[in-house]
N, C-alpha and C positions, 0 to 999 in steps of 0.2 A: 466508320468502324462497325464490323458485325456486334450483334447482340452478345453479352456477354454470359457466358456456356454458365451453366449454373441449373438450383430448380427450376421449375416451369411459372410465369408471371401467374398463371393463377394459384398455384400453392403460395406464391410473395403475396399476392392480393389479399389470399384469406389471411396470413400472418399479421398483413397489415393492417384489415381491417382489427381481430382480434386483438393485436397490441391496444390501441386507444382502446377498443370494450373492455379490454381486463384492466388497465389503468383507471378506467372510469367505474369498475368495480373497485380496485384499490385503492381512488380517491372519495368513494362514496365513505368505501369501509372507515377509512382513517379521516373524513370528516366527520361521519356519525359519531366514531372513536372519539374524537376532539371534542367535540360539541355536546358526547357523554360528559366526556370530563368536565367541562367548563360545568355540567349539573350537577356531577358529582363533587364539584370544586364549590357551589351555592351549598350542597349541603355540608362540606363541611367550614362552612363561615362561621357558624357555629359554636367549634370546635378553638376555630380562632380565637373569635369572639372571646370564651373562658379561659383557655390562656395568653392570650397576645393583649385583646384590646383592653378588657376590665385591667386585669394589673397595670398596665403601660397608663390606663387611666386615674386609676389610683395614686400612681409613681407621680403622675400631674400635678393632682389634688395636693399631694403632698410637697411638692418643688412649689407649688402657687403658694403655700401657706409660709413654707421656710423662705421663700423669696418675701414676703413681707414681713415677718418676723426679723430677717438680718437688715432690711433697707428702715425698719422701727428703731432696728438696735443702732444704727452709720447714723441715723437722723438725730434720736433724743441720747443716747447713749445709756439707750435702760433697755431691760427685756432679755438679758442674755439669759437666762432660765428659760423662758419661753424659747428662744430661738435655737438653744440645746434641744429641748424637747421635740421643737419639728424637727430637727436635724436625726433624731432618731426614728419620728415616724419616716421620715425619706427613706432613711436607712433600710428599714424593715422593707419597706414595699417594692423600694429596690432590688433589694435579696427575695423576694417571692415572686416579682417579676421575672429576674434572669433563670430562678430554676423552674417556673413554670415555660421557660423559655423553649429550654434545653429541650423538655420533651415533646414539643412541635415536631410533625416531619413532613416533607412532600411539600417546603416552601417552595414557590415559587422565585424565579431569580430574583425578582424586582424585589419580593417579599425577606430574601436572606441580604440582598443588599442595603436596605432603609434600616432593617433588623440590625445591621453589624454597625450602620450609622448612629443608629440610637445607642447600640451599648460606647459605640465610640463615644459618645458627647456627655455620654451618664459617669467616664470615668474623667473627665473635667471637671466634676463637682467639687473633687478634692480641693481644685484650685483656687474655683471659685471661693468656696468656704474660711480659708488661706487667706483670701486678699481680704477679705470683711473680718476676719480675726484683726490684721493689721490696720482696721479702721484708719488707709490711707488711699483707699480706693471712693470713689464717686458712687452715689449712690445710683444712680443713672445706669452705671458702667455696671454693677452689680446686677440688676434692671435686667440686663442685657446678656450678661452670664448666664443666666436662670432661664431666660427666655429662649437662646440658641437649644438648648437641651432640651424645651417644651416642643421647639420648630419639626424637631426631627422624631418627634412621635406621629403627628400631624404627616405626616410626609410619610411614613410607615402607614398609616389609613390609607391615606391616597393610595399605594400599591394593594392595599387590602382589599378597595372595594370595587377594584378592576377586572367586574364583572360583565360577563356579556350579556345579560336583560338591563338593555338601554333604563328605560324607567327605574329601576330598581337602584342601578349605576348613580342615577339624577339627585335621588332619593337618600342616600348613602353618601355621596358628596357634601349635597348641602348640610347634613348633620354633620360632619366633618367641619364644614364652614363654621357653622354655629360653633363647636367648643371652640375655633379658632378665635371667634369673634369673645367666648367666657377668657382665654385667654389674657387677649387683650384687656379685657375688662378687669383681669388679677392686675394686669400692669400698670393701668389706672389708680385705683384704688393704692401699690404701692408707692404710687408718683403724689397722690394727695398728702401720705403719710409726708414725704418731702415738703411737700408744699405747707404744712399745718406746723411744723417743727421751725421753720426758717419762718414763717411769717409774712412772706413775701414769695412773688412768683417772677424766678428769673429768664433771666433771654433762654438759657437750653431748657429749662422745665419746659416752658409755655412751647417753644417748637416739638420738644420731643411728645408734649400733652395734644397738641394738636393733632400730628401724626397720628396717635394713639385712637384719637374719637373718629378722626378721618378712617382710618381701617377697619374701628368695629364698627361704626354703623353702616361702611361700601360692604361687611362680610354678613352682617346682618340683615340686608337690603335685597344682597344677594341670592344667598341662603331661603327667605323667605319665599321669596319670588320661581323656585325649582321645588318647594315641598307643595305636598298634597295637601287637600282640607284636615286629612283626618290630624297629621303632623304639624299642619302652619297651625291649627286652633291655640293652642297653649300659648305659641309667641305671638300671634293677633292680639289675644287678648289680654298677654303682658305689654306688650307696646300701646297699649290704649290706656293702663293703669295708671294711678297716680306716682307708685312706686316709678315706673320707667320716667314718665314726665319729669320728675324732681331730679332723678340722675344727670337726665338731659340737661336741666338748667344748672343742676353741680359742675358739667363739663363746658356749656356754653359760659360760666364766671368763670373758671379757671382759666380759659383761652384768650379771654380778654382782662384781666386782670392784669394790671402795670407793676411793672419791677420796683418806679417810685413810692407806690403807695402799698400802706397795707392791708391786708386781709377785709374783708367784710364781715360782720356779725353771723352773718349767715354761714359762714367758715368752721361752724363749730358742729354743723351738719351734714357737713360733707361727706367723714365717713361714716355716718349712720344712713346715708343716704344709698351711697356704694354696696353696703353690707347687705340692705333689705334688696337691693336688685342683684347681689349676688346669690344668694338666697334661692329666689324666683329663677336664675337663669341655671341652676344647679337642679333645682326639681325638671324644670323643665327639658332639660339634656336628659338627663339617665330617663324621663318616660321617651326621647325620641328614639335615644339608642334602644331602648327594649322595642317599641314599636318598628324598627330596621331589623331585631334580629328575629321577629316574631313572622316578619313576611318572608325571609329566605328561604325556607320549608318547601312551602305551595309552591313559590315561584320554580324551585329547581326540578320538584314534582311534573308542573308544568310541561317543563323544559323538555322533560323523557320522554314524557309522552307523545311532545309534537315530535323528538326525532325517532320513536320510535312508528307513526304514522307517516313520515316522510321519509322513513329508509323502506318500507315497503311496498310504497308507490315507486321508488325509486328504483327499487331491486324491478318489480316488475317492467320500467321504463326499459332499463337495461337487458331483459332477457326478448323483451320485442325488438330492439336495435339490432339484437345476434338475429335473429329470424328474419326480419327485412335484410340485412347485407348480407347473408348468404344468399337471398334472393335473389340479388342483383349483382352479385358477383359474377358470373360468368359472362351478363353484357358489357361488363367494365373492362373484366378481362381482354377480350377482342380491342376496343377502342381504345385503352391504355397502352398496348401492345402495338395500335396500329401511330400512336400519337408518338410514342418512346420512338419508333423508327424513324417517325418523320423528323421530330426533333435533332436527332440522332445525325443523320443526313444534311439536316441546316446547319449545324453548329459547326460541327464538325468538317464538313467537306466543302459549300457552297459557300459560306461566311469567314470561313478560313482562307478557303482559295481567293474571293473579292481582299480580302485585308490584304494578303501577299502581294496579289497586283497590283495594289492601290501605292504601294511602296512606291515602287517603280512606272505604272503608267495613272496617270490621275484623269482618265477619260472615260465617262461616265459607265456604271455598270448596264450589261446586257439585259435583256428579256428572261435569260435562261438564269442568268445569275441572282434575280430580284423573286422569282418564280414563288407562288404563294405556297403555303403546307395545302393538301391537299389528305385529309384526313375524312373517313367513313363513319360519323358519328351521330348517334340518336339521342343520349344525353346532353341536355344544354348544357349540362358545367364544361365537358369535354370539348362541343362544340364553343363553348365561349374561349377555353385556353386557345382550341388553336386560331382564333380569331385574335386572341394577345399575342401569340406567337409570332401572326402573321404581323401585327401592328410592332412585335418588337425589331422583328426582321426589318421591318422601313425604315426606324429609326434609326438600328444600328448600323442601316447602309448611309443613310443621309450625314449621321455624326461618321461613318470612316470615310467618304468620300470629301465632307469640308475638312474634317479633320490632312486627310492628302492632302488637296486645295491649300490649305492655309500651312503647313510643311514647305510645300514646294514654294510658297509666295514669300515666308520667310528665309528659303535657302536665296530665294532668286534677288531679295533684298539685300541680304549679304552681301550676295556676289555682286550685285551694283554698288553696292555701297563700296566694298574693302575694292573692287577694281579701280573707281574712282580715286580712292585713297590710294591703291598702288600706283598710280600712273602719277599722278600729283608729288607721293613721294619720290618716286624714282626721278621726275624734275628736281626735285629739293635736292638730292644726293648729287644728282650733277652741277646744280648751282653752286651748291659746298664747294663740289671735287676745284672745279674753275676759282671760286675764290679761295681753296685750300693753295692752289699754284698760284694765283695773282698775290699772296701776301705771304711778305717776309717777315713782320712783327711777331713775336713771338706768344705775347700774350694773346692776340689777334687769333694768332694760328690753333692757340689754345680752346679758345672759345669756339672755333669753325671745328677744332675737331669733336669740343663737345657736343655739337648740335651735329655732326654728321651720325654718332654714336646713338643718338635718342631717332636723328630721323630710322636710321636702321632696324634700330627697338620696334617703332610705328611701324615700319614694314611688314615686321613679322608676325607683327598684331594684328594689320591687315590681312595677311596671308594665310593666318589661322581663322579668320570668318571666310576665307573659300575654302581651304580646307575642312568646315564641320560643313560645308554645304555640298560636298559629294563633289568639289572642283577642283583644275592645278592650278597650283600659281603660274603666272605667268613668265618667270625665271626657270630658265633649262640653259646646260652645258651639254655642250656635243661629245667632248672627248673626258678621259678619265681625267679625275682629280687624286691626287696622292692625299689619303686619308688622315695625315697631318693637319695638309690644310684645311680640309672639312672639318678637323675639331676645333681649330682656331677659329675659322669664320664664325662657326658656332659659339662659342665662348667670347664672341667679339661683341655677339647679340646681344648681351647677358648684361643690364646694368652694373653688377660689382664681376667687372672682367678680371679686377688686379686681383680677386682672389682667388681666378682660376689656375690652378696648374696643370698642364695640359704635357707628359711624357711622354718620350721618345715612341710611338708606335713601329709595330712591323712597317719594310717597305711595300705596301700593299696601295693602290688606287681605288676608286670607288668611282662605278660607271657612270659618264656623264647624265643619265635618266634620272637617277637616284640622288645626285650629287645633293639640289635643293631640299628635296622631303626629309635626305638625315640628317642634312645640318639644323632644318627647323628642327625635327626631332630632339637632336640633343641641345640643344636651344633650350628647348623646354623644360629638360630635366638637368641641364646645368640652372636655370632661373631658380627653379624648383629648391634644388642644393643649395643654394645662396640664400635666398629666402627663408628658410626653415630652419640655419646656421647660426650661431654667434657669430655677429662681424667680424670678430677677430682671427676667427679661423679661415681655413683654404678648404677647396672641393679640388681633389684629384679626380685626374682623367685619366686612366690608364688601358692599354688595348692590350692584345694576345693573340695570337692566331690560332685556332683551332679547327679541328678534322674536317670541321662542314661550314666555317666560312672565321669570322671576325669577330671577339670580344671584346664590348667594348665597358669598362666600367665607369662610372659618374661615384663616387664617396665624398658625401659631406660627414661631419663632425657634430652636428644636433642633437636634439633633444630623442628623436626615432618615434616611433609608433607602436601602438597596443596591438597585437598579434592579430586579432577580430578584424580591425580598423587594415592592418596592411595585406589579408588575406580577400578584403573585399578590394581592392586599389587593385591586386593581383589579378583579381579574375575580370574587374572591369577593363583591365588592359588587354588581359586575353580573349573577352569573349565580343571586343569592337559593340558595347551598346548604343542605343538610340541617343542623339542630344538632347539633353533632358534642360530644358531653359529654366525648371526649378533649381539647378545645380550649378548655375555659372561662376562661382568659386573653384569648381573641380574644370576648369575651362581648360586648362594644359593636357591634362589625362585623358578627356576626349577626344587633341588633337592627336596626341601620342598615341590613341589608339589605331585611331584613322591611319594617320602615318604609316604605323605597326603593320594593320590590316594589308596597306597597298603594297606590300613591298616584300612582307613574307617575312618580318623584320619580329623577334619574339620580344618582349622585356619585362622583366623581371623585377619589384623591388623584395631586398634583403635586408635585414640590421645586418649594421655594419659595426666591428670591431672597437670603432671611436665611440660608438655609441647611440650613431647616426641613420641613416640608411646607404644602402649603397643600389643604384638602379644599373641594372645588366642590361645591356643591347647586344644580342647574337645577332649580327649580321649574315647573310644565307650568302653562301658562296658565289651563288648565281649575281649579286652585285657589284662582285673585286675582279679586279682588273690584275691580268699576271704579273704587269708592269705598268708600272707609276710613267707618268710622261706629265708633261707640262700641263696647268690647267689651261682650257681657253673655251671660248664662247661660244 
């Protein structure tokens, strides 16, 4: 194929060099963009900070206090004065959290979606409140209420401090960690209140107490282990206090405390024990969180400045890139132009024409046919393509020539094979015919005629592995056949024959050459009909004569086909494709096409009226016979 008429390769060159430069300018611009943001996004954490995280923290403080107030109130059944009163500081902090809410703007998604979860789980408090009024809930269960509502603040920070300075990120997590771990530690503390009221520690206390120490000290362990000196100091050196010691040993006797027995003396310090490490782990939090929002400043400072020293190296990279490729465009020019031809010339004309004949002759390609690219090149990228080119050319001859090879070796298998199986059948059919005459028994005769009917079936199964292998069968009639009979023979082939009906056609013959390929033909698509049908229905055969040879219709009564599915069926019939051994379910259609193909023979499928399909065979004039005369061999 000539070059295609258009600009001239070096005006595409330079366009195309240019597209990737200005992309790589528009990718510079809108990373710098981004990566502004993500600083301008540190500084205003800030901003967060005052209305998002303090309130939301607050709102905490306040749910940890009313969550132990109500589980004091379920346990001793005193305290509802106090437990009203937290119930109104919630209140309030609540209502100064959602309207400092409001005025945030330029959340992020993750940021407005945790944010819509939190206000989600703040308006369950009702409920919760509800079930501890009805002092027929569990105090556990209550526990649990208060705690889902604390989870989804927690989970709001996580989106909050998904920031891009890794360290800072680290740093910001683990104090997240930490309040998770004070959390836990309100939960505690209203789990003792249980514990101190019943006198005893039952099987769910003691699992869900267990749980409870198990996750603050894995979140406290954790947390510690990701802060820095200046942040882990305070919780170092509460973990080494006597206060944290004595908690420890309040939660190591509670864990092991038996259901049978009671309390120990030392039970009477438990929550004074709790209290004093709540205490320390509440000072200790509000200095981390000031210390997290005290660094986000500098760090976003930071941030501008390295992109604003790396957009100007950058910008510079990019205007030396434009200066070297216009340099080197006009040698490229040449060798891209001389490579496009030569490509152009393989693909197209010499690896075209080897595939075409490989169809047809599978003996091995010529010198002229396998010929290298021969390309003028002083670039080694250029000269290395056409050295892949040359290396894809080898490959693609060696895969189309096995690929022939192993086509032809599979047709030639067939054809051994289904001859072998013809010749063998056509013994079996004459063994029949002889014992079909030698027996008068009725039931006898019944059975030889079943098996003459299946060996005939096999025949045609045979017949269709040489027909997809480009070969005839070896059944031919010399003179014409009255195309009566050729529906019936056909329709004889057909395991559910008693459903065929098979009408009166014109008197028309069909030329002895043709006589076998239309009867397999419609063979196939009376099978086809039958198959795809309610058993209870019939496939009509119906013919017609028309101006330019023979109509022959096939209608069953099924279920039919989606318009997509039977306009691909139509054109694979028309357009005779390759056998595809992925598809040997579509194994009728292939012969049909074949068939179709040898003979000049069109077919058509239609929905049919019943509901079904109806398959059209225009037979070409050139196959009928002006007069019908007797069949014979």
């Amino acid at each position: 194929m000539p070059p295609t008429r258009g600009r001239p390769i070096a005006l595409k060159l330079l366009i195309l060099l240019l597209v990737p430069l200005l992309s790589l300018v528009g990718l510079w611009a809108f990373a710098a963009g981004l990566t502004g943001g993500d600083g301008v996004r540190l500084l205003a954490i800030s901003d967060l900070a005052t209305n998002l995280a303090d309130p939301s923290e607050r709102v905490n403080i306040a749910i940890q206090n009313e969550r132990l107030a109500s589980v004091e109130f379920l346990a001793t059944g005193q305290g509802a004065d106090a437990m009203a009163k937290r119930r109104g500081q919630t209140d309030r902090a609540v209502s100064k959290f959602r309207s400092l809410a409001k005025g945030v703007r330029d959340l992020s998604p993750e940021m407005v979606t945790q944010l819509n979860a939190l206000n989600g789980k703040l308006d369950q408090l009702s409920d919760v409140r509800r079930e501890v009024d009805g002092t027929v809930v569990a105090p556990l269960d209550v526990i649990d209420g208060y705690s889902v509502i604390v989870d989804a603040s927690f989970r709001m920070y996580d989106a909050m401090v998904l920031v891009p300075d890794m360290t800072l990120f680290q740093q910001a997590r683990a104090v997240t960690m930490l309040g998770e771990a004070k959390d836990v530690l309100s939960r505690e503390r209203a789990l003792i209140v249980v514990v101190l009221a019943k006198g005893r520690v039952d099987a769910r206390e003691r699992e869900a107490f267990t749980g409870m120490v198990a996750t603050r000290r894995l979140l406290f362990s954790q947390a510690l282990s990701h802060l820095d000196g200046a942040l882990r100091g305070p919780y170092e050196k509460l973990s080494a206090a006597p206060v944290y010691r004595e908690f420890q040993e309040t939660e190591d006797a509670i864990r092991g405390q038996a259901a049978t027995t009671g309390l120990p003396a030392t039970a009477a310090t438990w929550p004074i024990d709790a209290q004093n490490l709540w205490t320390a782990v509440e000072r200790n939090q509000a200095l981390a969180v000031q210390g997290i929002v005290q660094r986000v400043t500098p760090t976003a400072i930071g941030m501008l400045i390295k992109i604003g020293v790396a957009g100007g190296v950058g910008l510079i990279a990019v205007i030396a890139s434009i200066m070297i490729s216009l340099r080197f465009r006009k040698r490229l020019v040449r060798e891209l132009a001389g490579l496009r031809d030569a490509a152009t010339e393989l693909a197209e004309v010499r690896l075209a024409g080897l595939v075409k004949r490989l169809r047809t002759n599978v003996e091995p390609p010529t010198a002229a046919e396998v010929a290298p690219l021969q390309v003028k090149a002083h670039t080694s990228e250029v000269a290395d393509i056409v050295r892949a080119f040359n290396d894809v050319q080898s490959t693609a001859v060696e895969a189309a020539v096995g690929q022939a090879r192993l086509r032809h070796g599979v047709n030639q298998v067939f054809v051994n094979l289904a001859r072998r199986n013809q010749s063998l059948l056509h013994r079996q059919l004459l063994q029949l015919d002889t014992m079909e005459r030698a027996t008068e028994a009725p039931e006898t005769l019944a059975d030889l005629f079943k098996l003459d009917h299946l060996t005939t079936r096999m025949r045609r199964h045979a017949e269709s592995l040489i027909i997809l292998s480009d070969q005839t069968p070896g059944r031919g009639w010399r003179n014409p056949v009255p195309i009566l009979d050729v529906l019936r023979a056909a329709a004889a082939e057909v395991e559910e024959y008693e459903r065929v009906e098979v009408l009166q056609p014109p008197p028309v013959a069909l030329v002895g050459t043709a006589v076998t390929d239309v009867a397999h033909l419609m063979a196939e698509l009376i099978e086809n009909a039958t198959l795809f049908s309610p058993p209870q229905t019939r496939v009509d055969i119906r013919s017609a004569g028309t101006p330019h040879g023979l109509m022959v219709e096939v209608e069953d009564r099924g279920l039919g086909l989606p318009r997509a599915e039977l306009d691909e069926l139509n054109e694979r019939l028309t357009k005779r494709p390759e056998f595809d051994l992925a598809q040997s379910d579509r194994l009728g259609l292939f012969v049909v096409s074949r068939l179709a193909a040898r003979h000049g023979i069109k077919v058509t499928l239609t929905p049919s009226p019943y509901g079904g399909l109806t398959a059209m065979v225009a037979l070409p004039s050139a196959l009928l016979s002006d007069q019908p005369v007797m069949a014979g061999r």
